[in-house]
C-alpha positions in Angstrom: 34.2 277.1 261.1 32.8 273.6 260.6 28.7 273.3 261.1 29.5 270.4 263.7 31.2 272.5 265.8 29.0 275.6 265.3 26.2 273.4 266.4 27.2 272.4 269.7 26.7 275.8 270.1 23.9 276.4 269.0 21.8 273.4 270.1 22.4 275.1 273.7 20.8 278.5 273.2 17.5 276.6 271.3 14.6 278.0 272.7 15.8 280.0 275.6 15.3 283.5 276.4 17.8 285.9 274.7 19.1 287.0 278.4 19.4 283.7 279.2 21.6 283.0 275.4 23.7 285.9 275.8 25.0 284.8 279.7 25.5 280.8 278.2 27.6 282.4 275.5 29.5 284.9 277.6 30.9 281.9 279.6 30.9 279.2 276.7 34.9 278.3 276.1 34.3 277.9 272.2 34.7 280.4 269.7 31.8 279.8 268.2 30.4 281.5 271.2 31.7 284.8 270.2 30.7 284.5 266.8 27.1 283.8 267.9 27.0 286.1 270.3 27.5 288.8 267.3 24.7 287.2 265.0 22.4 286.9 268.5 23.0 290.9 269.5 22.7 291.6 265.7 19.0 289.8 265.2 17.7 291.5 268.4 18.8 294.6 267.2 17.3 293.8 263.8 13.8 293.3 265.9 13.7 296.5 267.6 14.4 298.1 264.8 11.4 296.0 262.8 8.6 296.8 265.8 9.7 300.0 265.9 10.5 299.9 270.0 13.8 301.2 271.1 15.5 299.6 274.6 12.8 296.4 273.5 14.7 294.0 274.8 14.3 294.9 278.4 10.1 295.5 277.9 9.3 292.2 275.6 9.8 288.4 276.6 12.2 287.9 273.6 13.4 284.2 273.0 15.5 282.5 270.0 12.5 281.2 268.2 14.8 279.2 265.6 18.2 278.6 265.4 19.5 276.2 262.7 23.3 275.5 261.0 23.3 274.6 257.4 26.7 273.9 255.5 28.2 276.5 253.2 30.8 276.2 250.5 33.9 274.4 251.1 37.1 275.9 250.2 40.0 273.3 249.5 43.7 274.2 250.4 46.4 271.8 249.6 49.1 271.0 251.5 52.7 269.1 250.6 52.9 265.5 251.3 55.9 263.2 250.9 56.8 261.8 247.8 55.3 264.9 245.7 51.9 264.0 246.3 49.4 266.9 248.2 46.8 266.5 251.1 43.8 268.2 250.3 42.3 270.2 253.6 39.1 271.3 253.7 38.1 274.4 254.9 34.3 274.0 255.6 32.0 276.9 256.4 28.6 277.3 257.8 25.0 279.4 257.6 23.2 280.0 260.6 19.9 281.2 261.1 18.7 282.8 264.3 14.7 284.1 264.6 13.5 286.1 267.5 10.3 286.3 268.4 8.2 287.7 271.7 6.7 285.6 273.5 3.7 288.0 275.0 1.7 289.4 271.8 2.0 293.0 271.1 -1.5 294.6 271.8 -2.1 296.4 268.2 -1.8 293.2 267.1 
């Protein structure tokens, strides 16, 4: 999937509580919705597993700290055009990056 179109996702879950990004991506008509909403379950599971809390989702303020799309590698197909010539397509990928963070400081720390 192109960045441009991955980012019109993205620039809507910015900032917002993770309860809040997983119920704009549940009713989001794109299909970058369901491939954020992988990466966005996938980094809050990565968190708990980090502070050590199980079920921390539901106890700590999380939020999408950052959120960013950066282009990835192009892959070029060709495709027949009249007269023998070829159409190059290009097949353009992304990288996102999704941080979670708490918003209400741990007390140990």
């Amino acid at each position: 999937m192109s960045p441009r179109k991955m980012r019109l996702v993205v620039d809507n879950i910015r900032g917002r509580n993770v309860v809040d990004a997983f119920s704009i991506l549940k009713y989001t008509n794109k299909e970058a919705a369901v491939w954020l909403e992988k990466l966005l379950l996938s980094a809050v599971n990565n968190w708990e597993q980090k502070a050590d809390q199980s079920g921390a989702s539901d106890d700590f303020d999380l939020y999408i700290k950052t959120a960013q799309v950066d282009p990835g590698s192009i892959i070029y197909r060709f495709l027949p055009a009249p007269q023998g010539r070829a159409y190059r397509v290009r097949k353009r990928r992304n990288h996102v990056t999704l941080v979670v963070a708490n918003r209400v400081a741990l007390d140990g720390e």
